[in-house]
C-alpha positions as CSV (number, residue, x, y, z in Angstrom):
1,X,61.1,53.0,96.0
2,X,61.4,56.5,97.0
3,X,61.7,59.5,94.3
4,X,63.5,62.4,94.5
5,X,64.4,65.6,92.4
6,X,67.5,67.1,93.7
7,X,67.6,70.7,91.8
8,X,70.5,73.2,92.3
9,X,71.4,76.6,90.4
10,X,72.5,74.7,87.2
11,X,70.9,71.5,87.6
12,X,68.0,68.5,88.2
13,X,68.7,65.2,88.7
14,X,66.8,62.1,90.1
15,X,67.4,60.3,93.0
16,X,66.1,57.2,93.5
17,X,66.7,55.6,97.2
18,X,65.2,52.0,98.0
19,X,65.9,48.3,98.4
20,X,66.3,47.1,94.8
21,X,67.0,50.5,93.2
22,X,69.7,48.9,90.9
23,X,67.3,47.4,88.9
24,X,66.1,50.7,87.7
25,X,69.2,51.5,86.4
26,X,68.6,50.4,82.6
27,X,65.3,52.2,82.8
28,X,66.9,55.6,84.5
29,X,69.8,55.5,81.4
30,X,67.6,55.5,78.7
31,X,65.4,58.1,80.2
32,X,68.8,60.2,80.4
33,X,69.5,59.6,76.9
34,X,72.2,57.0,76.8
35,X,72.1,54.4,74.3
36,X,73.3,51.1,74.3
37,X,76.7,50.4,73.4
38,X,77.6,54.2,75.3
39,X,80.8,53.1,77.5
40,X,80.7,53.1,81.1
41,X,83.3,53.1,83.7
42,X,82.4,51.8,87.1
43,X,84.9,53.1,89.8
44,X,84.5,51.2,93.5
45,X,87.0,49.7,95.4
46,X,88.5,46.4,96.7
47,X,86.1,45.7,99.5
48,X,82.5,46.6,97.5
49,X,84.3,44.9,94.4
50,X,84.1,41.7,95.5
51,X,80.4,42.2,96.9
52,X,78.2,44.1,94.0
53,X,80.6,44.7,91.2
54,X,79.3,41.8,89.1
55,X,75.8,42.5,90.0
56,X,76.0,46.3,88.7
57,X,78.4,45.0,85.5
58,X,75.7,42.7,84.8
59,X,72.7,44.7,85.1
60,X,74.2,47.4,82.6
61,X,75.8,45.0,79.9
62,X,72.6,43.1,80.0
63,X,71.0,46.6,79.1
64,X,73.8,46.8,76.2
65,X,76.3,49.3,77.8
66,X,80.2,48.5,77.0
67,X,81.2,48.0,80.9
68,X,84.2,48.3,82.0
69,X,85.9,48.6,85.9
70,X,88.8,49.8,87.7
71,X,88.9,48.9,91.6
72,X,91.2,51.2,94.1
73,X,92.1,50.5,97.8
74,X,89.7,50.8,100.2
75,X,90.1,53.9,102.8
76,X,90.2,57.2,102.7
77,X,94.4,57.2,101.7
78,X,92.6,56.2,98.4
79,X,91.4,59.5,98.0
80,X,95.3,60.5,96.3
81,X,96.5,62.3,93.3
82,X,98.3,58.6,92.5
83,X,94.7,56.9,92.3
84,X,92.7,59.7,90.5
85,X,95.6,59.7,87.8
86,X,95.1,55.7,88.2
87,X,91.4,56.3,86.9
88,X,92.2,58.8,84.5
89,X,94.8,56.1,82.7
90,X,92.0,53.4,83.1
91,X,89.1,56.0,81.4
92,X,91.6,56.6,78.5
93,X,92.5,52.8,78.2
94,X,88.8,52.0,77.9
95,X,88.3,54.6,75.1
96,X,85.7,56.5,77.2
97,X,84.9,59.5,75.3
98,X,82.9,63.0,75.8
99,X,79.5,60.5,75.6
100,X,80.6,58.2,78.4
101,X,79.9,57.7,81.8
102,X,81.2,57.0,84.9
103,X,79.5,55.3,88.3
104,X,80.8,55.6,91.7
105,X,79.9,52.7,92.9
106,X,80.8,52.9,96.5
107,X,81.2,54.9,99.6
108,X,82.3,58.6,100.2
109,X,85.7,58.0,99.1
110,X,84.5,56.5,95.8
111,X,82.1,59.1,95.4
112,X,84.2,61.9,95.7
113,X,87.2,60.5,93.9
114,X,85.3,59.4,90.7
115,X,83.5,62.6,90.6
116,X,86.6,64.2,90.2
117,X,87.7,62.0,87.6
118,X,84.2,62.2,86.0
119,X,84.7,66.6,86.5
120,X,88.2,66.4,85.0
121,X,88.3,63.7,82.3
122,X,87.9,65.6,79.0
123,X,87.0,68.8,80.6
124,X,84.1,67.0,82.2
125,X,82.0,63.7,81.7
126,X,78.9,62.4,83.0
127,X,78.7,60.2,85.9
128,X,76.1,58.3,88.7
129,X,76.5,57.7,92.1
130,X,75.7,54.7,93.6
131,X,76.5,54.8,97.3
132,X,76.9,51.9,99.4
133,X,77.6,53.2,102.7
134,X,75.4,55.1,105.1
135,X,77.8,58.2,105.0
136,X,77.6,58.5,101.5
137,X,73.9,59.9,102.2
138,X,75.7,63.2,102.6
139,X,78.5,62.9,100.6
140,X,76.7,61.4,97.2
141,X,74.4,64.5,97.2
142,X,75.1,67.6,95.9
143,X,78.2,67.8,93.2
144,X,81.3,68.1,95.6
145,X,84.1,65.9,94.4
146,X,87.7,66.3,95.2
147,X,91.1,64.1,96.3
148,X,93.4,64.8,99.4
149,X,96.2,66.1,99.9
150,X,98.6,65.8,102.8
151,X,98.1,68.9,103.8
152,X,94.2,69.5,103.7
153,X,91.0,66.9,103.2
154,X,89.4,67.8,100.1
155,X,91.6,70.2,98.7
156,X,91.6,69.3,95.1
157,X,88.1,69.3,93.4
158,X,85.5,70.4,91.7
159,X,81.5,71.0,91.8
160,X,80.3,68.9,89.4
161,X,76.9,67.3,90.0
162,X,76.0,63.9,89.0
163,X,73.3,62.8,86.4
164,X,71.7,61.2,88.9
165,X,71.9,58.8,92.3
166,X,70.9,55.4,92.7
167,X,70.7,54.6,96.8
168,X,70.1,50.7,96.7
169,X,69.7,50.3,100.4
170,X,70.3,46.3,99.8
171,X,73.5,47.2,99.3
172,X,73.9,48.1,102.9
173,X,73.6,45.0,104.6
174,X,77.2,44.1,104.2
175,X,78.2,47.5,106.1
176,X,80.5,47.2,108.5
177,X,79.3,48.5,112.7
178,X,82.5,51.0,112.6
179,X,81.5,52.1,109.0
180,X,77.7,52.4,109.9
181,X,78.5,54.7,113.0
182,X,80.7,57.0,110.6
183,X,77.7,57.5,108.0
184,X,75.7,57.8,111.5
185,X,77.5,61.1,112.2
186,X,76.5,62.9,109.5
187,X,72.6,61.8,110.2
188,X,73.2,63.5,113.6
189,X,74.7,66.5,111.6
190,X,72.0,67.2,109.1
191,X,70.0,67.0,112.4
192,X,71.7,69.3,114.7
193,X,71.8,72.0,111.9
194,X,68.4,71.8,110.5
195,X,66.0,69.9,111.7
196,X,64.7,70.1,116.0
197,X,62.1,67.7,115.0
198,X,64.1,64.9,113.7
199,X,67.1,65.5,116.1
200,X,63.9,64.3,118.8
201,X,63.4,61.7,116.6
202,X,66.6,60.0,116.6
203,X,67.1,60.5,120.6
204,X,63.6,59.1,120.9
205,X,64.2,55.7,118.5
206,X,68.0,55.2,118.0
207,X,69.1,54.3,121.2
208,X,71.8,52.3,119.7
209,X,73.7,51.6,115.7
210,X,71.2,48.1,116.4
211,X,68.4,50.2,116.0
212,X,69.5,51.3,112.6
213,X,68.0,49.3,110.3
214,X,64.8,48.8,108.5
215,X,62.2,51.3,108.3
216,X,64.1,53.6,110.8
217,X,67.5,53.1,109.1
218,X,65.6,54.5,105.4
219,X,64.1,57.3,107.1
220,X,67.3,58.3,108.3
221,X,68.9,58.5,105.3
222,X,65.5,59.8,103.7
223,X,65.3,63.0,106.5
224,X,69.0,63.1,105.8
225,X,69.1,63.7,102.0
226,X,66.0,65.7,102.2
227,X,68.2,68.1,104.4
228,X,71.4,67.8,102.5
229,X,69.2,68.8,99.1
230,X,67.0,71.4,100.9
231,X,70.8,73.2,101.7
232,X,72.1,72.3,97.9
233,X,69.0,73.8,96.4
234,X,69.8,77.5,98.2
235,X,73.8,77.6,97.9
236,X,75.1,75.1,95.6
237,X,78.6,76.8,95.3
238,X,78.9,77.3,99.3
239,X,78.7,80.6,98.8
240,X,76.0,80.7,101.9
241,X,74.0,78.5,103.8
242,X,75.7,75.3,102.2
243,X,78.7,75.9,104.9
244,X,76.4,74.8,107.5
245,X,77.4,71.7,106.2
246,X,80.4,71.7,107.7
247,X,79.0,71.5,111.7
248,X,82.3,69.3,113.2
249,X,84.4,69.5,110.2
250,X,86.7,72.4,110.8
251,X,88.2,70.5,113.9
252,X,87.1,66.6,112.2
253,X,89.2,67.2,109.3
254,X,92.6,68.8,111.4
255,X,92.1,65.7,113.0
256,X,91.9,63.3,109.9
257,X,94.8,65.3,108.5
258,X,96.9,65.2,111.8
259,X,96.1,61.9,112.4
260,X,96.9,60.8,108.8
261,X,93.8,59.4,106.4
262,X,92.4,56.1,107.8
263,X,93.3,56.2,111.4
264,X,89.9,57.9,112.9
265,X,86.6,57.3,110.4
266,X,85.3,60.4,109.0
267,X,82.1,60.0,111.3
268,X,84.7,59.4,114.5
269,X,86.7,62.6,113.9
270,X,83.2,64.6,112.5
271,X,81.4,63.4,115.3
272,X,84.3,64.8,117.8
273,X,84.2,68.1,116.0
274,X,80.9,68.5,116.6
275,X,81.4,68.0,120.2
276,X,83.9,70.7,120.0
277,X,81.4,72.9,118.2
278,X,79.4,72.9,121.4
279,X,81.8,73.8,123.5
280,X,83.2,76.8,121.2
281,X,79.1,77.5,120.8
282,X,78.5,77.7,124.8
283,X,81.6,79.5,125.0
284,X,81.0,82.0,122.4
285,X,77.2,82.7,123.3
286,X,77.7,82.1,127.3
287,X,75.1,79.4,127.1
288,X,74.8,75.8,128.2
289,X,73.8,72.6,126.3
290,X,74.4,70.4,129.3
291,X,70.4,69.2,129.1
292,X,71.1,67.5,125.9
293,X,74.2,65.7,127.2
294,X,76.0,65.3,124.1
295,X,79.0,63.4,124.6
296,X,77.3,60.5,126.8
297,X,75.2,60.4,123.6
298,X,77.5,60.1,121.2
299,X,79.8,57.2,123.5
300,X,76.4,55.5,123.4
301,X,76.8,54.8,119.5
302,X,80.5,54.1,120.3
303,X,81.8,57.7,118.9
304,X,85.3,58.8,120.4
305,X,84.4,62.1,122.6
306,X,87.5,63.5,123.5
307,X,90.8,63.9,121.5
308,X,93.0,61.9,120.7
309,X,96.3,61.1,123.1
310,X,99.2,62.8,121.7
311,X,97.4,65.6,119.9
312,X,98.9,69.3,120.2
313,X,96.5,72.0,120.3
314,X,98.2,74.3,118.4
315,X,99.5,72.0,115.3
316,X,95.1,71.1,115.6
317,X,94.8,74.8,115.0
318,X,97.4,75.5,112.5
319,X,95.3,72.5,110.5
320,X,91.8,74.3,111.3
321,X,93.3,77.6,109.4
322,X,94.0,75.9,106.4
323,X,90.4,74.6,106.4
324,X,88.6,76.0,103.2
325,X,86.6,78.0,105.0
326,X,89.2,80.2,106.4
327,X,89.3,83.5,105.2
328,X,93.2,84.6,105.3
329,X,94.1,82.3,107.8
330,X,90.9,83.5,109.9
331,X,89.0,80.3,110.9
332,X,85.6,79.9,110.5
333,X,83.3,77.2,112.4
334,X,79.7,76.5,112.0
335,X,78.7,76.6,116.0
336,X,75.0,75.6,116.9
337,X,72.6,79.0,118.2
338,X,70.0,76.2,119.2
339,X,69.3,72.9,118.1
340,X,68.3,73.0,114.3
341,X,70.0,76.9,113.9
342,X,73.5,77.3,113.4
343,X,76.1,80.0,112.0
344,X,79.3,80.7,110.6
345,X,81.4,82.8,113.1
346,X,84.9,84.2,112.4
347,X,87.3,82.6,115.3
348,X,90.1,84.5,116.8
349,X,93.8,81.8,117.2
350,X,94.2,82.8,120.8
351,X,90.3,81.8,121.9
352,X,90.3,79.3,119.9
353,X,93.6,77.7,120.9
354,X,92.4,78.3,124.6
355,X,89.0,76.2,124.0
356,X,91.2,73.5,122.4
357,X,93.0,73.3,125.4
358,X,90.1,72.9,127.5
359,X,88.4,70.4,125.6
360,X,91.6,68.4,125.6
361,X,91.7,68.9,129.0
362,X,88.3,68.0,130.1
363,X,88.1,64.6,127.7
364,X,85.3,66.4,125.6
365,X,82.5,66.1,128.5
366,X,79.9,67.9,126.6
């Protein structure tokens, strides 16, 4: 079992990542002062329901915890104002109280919508992740938690960090290829940003998603937690560094948004972003990354690395300026200096709309 401490401006929690790491779960409650008979809500969805649900209900009842569930759609369309107020009626039907607790039991989706349940429910309750998805590395780290909205990803939300995170790799075995290669995106991300060393790692050993697992698949998710708390620690409001986060999102989420929720992964439209990045980042600093061959990289994992048919520059970048990070309908990217150094740069619409063009026009052949 691997330990962590994830520490932020306000905050410490634990973090415990390893095969098995639900049974710890009685054991990590007690140590964070809940009693038996405190209620719990577990939050997951239709798809890791039927999979872990009783095994998580079972572990904490056994331990003496009231348990009770509520189970959304799977997908990121769950992430609506009609499911969080769907988890708000279930926490009040329950009789959760200010001493309860919620668990996220399952991927980014569930993460992020029952932390924003957990961050609004009587002004704020306590709650635990428990990711089950490779992507939720990123996304289960760090106290972000919001819903969509037609109009933006992540719009509506809050920063409220969890008590603690419980990363049962067993729980990963059931992942679906297509949802593997989304959480794989983000591992490439928290590479490209931060770390040279274990961006020559990953070329070097994960040739393919069948090399993720085992030994290599935990140290991916290790290197990549490490990196997502190392950023959480200095800026845990995004105020700063934390932005850097965003490498491929400014263009991933116009896509998702565009698209509509659900019809590219978040890793799929992330991992075209960042291949969008690059170009804006050669553009921009009139240097090449052709060496590193980016998009024949990323096809080699199965990642889409072009746009989508159909797509209209300009209704992409009329999504990109109401990304958060747009300062009065300025967008700002994260573009990559080198590999392991990026920045947030202020974009003028007609370059930008211009690069869009070209990277539509050239099938994203980074």
């Amino acid at each position: 079992m691997i330990e962590r401490t994830i520490e932020t401006a306000t905050k410490q929690y634990p973090l415990l990542l390893g095969d098995g790491a639900v049974r710890a779960l009685p054991c990590l409650l007690r140590a964070l002062s809940c009693p038996p008979g405190t209620k719990m809500l577990i939050i997951t969805d239709d798809v890791v329901a039927p999979l872990y649900l009783d095994e998580v209900r079972a572990t904490l009842a056994a331990a003496g915890y009231d348990v009770y569930a509520y189970i959304i759609p799977n997908g990121e369309a769950a992430k609506s104002f009609d499911n969080y107020y769907a988890c708000q009626t279930a926490a009040l039907q329950c009789g959760l109280d200010r001493r309860s607790l919620i668990v996220a039991l399952g991927g980014g989706v569930v993460g992020d919508l029952a932390g924003f349940v957990a961050a609004t429910y009587m002004r704020g309750i306590r709650y635990i992740q428990m990711p089950t998805t490779l992507l939720a590395h990123d996304s289960a780290v760090g106290g972000k938690v919001a819903i969509n909205h037609p109009l933006g990803k992540n719009m509506i939300g809050a920063f409220h960090q969890p008590e603690a995170v419980v990363y049962d790799t067993a729980f990963l075995r059931t992942l679906p290829e297509r949802e593997l290669r989304s959480g794989f995106a983000e591992v490439i991300k928290h590479a490209l940003i931060r770390d040279r060393r274990f961006y020559d790692w990953l070329r070097a050993e994960i040739k393919t998603l069948a090399d993720l697992q085992g030994g290599k698949l935990a140290y991916c998710i290790e290197k990549g937690i490490d990196i997502k708390a190392s950023v959480v620690r200095e800026d845990e409001k995004e105020t700063g560094v934390r932005a850097h986060l965003n490498f491929g999102h400014t263009l991933g989420h116009a896509l998702e948004s565009e698209l509509g929720y659900g019809v590219l992964t978040h890793g799929e439209a992330v991992a075209v972003g960042m291949l969008f990045a690059i170009l804006v980042s050669e553009r921009l600093y009139g240097r090449s990354f052709a060496e590193h061959r980016f998009a024949e990289w990323f096809a080699a994992y199965g990642f889409p690395v072009s746009l989508p048919d159909g797509l209209a520059p300009h209704r992409l970048l009329e999504k990109m300026k109401g990304d958060k990070k747009a300062y009065a309908g300025t967008v700002r990217m994260v573009l990559l200096r080198e590999i392991g150094d990026v920045e947030v740069v202020e974009l003028e619409d007609d370059k930008l709309l211009a690069w869009l063009c070209e990277f539509a026009g050239q099938g994203g052949e980074r």
